[in-house]
C-alpha positions in Angstrom: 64.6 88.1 -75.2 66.2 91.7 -75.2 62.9 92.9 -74.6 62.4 91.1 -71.5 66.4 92.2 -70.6 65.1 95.8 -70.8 62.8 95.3 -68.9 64.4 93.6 -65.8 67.2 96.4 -66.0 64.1 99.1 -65.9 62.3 97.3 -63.2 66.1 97.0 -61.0 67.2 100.4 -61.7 63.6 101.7 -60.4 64.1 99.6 -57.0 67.6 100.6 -56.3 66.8 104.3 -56.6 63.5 104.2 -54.9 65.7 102.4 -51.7 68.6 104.8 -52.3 66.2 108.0 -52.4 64.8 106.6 -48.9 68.2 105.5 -46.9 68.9 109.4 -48.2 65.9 110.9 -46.7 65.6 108.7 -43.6 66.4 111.7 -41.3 64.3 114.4 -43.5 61.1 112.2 -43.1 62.1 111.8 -39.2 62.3 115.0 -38.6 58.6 115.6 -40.8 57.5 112.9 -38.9 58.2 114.6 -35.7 57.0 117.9 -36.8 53.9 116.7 -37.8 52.9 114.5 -34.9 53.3 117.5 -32.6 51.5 119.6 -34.5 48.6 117.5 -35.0 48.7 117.2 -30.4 48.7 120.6 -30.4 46.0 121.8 -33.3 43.8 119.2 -31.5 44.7 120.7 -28.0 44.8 117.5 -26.3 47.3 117.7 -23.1 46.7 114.2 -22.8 48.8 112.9 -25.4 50.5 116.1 -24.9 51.9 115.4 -21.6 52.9 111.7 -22.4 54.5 113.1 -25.5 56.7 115.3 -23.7 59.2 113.8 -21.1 59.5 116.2 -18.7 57.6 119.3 -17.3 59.4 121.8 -19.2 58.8 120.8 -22.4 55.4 120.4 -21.6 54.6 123.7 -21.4 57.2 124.8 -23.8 54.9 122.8 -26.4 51.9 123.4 -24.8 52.3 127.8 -25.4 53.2 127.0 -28.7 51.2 127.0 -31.4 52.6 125.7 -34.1 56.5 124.2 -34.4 59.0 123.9 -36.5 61.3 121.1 -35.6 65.2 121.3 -36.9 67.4 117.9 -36.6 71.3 119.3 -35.4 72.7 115.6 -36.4 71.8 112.8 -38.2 70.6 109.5 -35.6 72.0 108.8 -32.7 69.7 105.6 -31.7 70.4 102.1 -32.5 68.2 98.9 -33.4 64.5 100.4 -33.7 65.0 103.4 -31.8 66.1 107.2 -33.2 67.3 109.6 -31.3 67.8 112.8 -32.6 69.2 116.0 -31.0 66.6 119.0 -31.9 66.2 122.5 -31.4 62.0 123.4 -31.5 60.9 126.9 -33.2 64.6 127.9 -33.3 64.7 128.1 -29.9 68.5 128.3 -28.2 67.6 125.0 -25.9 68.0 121.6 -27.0 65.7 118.8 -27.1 65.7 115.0 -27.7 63.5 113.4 -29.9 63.3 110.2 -29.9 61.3 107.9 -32.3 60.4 104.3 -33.0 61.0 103.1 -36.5 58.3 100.8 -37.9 59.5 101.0 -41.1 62.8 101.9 -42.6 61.8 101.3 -46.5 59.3 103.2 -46.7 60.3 105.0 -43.9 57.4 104.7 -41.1 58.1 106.6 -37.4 55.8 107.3 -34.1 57.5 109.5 -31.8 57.7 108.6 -28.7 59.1 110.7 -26.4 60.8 115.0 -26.3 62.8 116.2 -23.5 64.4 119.1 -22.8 68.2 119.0 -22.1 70.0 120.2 -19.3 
């Protein structure tokens, strides 16, 4: 009987800090979510998906003379329901951008990003 205790603690203490590690990194795998879709538009150089990634004409190109980026979350998410938003600045540059995902998934954490704009 105290094996099968053991056990049920083990198998409980493994869930709660599996869900804990994943509310903890929810914005971390956002933002490598983000990076990573982007990267994958522009290493494939499709201005296709390109253009409907971006939101508005400047960011297009911004992206599109890139080639690679490094994306950098400035708060934590600023969407509700299954939307993120997230306020970003792209290859350290001194404008802002907002990303904004949909979240399929929040345990495991599962995003597709839907839209970047530039802010004015």
């Amino acid at each position: 009987m105290k094996r099968i205790a053991y056990i049920a603690s083990a198998i409980i203490i493994v869930t709660m800090t599996y869900v804990g590690w994943e509310i903890m990194t929810f914005d971390e795998h956002a933002q490598s979510v983000a990076q990573n879709d982007i990267n994958k538009q522009l290493r494939r150089q499709n201005d296709r998906n390109l253009k409907r990634l971006s939101g508005d004409t400047y960011t297009y190109h911004f992206l599109k003379h890139a080639r690679k980026v490094t994306v950098h979350f400035t708060t934590d998410n600023q969407g509700g329901g299954n939307i993120a938003y997230y306020p970003a600045k792209i290859n350290h540059s001194r404008t802002y951008f907002g990303v904004r995902l949909k979240i399929k998934s929040i345990i495991p954490s599962h995003f597709s990003v839907l839209k970047i704009r530039h802010f004015k």
